[in-house]
N, C-alpha and C positions, 0 to 999 in steps of 0.2 A: 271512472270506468276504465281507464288507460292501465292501471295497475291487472285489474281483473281481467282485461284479455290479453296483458302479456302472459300471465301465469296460465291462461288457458290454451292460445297458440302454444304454447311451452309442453304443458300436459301433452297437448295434441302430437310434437313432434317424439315426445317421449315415449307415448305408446305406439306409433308407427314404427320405431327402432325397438320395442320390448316385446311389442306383437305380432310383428313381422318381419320380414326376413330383409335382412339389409345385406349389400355388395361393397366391400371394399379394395383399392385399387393400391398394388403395391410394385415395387420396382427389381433389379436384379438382387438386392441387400435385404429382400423383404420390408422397406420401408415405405411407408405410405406417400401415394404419388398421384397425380391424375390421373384418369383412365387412357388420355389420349397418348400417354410414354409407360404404360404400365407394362409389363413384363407378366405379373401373377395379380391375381384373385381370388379374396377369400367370398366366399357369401354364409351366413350366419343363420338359423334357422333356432326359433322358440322351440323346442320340441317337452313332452312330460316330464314333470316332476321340479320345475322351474330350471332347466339345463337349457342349453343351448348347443346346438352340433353347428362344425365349423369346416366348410368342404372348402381344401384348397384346389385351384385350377392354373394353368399353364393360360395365359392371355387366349389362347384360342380354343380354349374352351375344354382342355385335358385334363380331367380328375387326376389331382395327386394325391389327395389324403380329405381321411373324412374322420372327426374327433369330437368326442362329446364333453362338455364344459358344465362345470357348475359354476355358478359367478361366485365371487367372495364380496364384492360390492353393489351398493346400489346400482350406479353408474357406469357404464365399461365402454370408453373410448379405444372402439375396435382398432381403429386407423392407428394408433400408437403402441398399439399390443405387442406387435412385433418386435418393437425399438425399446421400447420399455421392459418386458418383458411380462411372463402370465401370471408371475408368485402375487403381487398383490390385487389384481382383479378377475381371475376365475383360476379354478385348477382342474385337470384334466378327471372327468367321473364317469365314466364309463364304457364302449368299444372305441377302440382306433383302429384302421383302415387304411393304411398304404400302398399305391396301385403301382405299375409299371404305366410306361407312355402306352402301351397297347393295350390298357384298359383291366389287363390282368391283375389280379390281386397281390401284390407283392410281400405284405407282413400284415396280420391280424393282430391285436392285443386287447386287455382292456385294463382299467385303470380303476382303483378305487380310490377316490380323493388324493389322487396325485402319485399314488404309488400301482407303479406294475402289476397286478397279478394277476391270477386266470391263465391257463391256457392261450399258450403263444403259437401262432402257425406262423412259417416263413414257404413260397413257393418259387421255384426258377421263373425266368419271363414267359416260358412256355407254358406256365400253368399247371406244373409237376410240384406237386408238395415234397418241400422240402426236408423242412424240420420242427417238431411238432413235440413241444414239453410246458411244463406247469411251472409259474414263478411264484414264489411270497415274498414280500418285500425286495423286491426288485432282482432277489436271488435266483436261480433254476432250484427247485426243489421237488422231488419227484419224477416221476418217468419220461426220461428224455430218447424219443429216437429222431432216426435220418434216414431218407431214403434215397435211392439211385436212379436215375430216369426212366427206368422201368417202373417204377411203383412200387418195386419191394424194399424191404426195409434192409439199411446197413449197418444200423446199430439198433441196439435197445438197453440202454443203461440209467442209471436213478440217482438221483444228485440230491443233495440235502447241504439246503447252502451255500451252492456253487460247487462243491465235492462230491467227486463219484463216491457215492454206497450206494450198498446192497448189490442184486445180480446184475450180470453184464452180459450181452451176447451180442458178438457179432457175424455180418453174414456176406458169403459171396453175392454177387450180383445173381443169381441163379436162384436165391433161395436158403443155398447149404449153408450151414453151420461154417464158421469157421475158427471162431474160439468162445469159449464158453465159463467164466467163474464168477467172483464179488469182488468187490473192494470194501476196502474201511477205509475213510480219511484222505483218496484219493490214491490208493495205494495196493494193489490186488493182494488179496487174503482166501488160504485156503486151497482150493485145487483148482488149475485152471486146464480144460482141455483143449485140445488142436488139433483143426481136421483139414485136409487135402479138400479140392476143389470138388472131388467126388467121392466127400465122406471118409475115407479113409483118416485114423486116427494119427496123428505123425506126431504128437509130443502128447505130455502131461508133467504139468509144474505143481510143485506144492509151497504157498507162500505160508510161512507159519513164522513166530517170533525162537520158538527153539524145536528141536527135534530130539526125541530118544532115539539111540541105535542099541538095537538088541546086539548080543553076545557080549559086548564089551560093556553094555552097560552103562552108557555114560550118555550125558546130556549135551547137545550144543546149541548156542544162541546167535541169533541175528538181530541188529541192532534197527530200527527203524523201519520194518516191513521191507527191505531193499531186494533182499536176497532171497532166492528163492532153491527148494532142489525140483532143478532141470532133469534128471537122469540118475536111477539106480540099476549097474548091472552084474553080474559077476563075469568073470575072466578067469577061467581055470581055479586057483585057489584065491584068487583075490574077490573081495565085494568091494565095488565103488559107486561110492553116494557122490555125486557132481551135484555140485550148487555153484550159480551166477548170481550176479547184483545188476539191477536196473540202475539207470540213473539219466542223468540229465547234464547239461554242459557246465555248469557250474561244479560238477563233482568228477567227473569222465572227462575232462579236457580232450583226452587222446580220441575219447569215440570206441576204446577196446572194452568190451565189456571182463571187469574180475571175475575169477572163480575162485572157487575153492572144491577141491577134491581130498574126499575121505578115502581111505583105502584098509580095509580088514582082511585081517589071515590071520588063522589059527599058528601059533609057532610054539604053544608050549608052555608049562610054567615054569620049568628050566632055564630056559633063554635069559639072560640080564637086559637089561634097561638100554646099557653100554654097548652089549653086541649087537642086539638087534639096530640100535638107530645109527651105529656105524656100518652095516651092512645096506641099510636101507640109502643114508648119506651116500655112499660111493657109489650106489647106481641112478643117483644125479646128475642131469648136466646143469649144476647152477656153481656157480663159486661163492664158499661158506666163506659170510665176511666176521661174524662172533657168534658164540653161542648164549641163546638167551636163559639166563640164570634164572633161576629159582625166584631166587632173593630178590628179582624187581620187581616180583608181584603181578608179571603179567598173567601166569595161570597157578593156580591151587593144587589141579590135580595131582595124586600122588603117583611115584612112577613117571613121570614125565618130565622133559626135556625139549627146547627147541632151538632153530637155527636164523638167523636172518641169512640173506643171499643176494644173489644177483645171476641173469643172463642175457643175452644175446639173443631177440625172437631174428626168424625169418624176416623181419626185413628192416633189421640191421636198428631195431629199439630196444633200451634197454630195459629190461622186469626187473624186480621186486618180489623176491620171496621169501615168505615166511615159511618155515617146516617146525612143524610138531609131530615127537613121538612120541606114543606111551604104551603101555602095555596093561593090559585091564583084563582076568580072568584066563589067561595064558591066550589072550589075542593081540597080537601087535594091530598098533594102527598108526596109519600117519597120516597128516594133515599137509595137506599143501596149498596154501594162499597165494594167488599170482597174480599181480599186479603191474600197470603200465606204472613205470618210474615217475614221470609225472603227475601221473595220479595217488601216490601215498600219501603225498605229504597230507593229502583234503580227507583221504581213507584211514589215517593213521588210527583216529579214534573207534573208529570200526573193528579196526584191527584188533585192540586194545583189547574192546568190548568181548571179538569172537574168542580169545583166548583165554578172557578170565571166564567167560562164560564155562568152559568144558569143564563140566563136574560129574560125579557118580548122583 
């Protein structure tokens, strides 16, 4: 008989831990400890579907989090879960629930067999939602925004992968608009606009990989979505296309953002190749260090010519310019690349790229 009632007291303790809710007592490491030096508390609850939810508590009695478990084993010695860890006896199946000490809800998630996804909310301690987007495999993917302590939102952008695409918009704390375009691949694409605190438009960029310029007829390219045109305006007989490069400290050491400035005027199809880009060269302040030949293939175009350089900004840094001229349908145009000295060397292939790029 001794056999048969060990295996039934046995049962007996089994199903009191499988069918109801059991407390265990852990320490500052989360490792399991007595209740009378315990520091945290988890308590276990059977809930549907053969899961289990697992609400942790602060010794005195302060919800920190509540997570729903599927087991992976028969058996799950809760007391060593923590030490152990959860990969071979349950994994996470369903909502998580992360509080603040004041009871507020600090992060929402849910889990499907151990991975992320569903709709993530995060809120301040005050109970202001925070930030509020969709995960798949542990990525953001889909509509991510953020809000300001007010309640209104300060972003609204869409991630696929952890990578901003698609639309983007973000806003003052009031409400207004205060830029508005896409990205592709993490990288703004297409037109982006910009508005003042009260509405008023104050820029519009166009991020595109090349550009036509009517008159002269000629194409130019940009190499990695970086650059964008900032500003097209005319100036007496000149038209000037202004484009800048975004970047980041691995590529910008200096923190200056490059440009590049087109400049068009009608001068004729008389004018030589010769006189116009030495008219245009002398009313530089750069000092011409060689002229870049033909023959090394950085540009195709025909008619064209250009200069490497150097000067002196305002406060006392050395640039890097590049000049191209050419003349395309009795339009001179020129090209002006300027760059922080330190920063070519990481631009160089940019460079490269923008020059072979200009074709008809």
């Amino acid at each position: 008989m001794r056999p048969h009632l060990l295996l039934f007291f046995s049962l007996m303790i089994f199903s009191s831990i499988s069918y109801g809710q059991k407390t265990v007592y852990f320490d500052d490491n989360w490792l399991s400890i007595e209740k009378a030096e315990a520091k945290y508390y988890s308590v276990i609850y059977p809930i549907s579907g053969g899961k289990y939810q697992v609400k942790d508590y602060t010794i005195s009695g302060t919800l920190l989090s509540e997570t729903d478990y599927l087991p992976k084993a028969d058996f799950i010695e809760w007391e060593r879960l923590y030490e152990e860890g959860f990969q071979d006896s349950a994994i996470e199946d369903g909502k998580c629930i992360e509080y603040f000490p004041n009871g507020n809800k600090k992060k929402q998630f849910s889990y499907t067999k151990g991975v992320q996804e569903g709709n993530i909310r995060l809120w301040t301690q005050d109970g202001k939602l925070l930030r509020d987007f969709i995960a798949q495999n542990k990525l953001a993917n889909g509509l991510y925004l953020e809000y300001y302590p007010n309640g209104k939102a300060s972003l609204s952008v869409n991630f696929k992968n952890d990578t901003l695409n698609g639309p983007a918009a973000y806003y003052y704390s009031n409400g207004a608009l205060s830029q508005k375009g896409s990205f592709k691949n993490g990288k703004k694409l297409g037109k982006w606009t910009y508005w003042a605190e009260n509405g008023d438009v104050i820029g519009i960029e166009t991020y595109r990989n090349s550009f036509f310029i009517e008159g002269p007829g000629i194409n130019i390219g940009f190499p990695k979505g970086n650059w964008c045109l900032e500003d097209q305006y005319k100036e007496g007989k000149l038209m000037n296309f202004v484009f800048s490069r975004t970047g980041d400290g691995k590529t910008l050491k200096s923190g200056v953002v490059p440009s590049c400035i087109l400049t068009l005027e009608y001068i004729g199809k008389e004018n030589t190749l010769l006189d116009y880009s030495s008219f245009k060269r002398r009313r530089l302040s750069v000092d011409i260090h060689k002229v870049i030949a033909k023959e090394q293939e950085l540009f195709s175009l025909e008619n064209s010519m250009g200069y490497l350089g150097s000067y002196i900004d305002d406060n006392k840094k050395k640039n890097t310019v590049v000049v191209f001229h050419t003349i395309q349908n009795g339009i001179g145009v020129e090209m002006i690349l300027d760059i922080r000295q330190e920063d070519y060397e990481s631009l160089k292939k940019e460079v490269v790229y923008i020059l072979r790029s200009i074709k008809k």
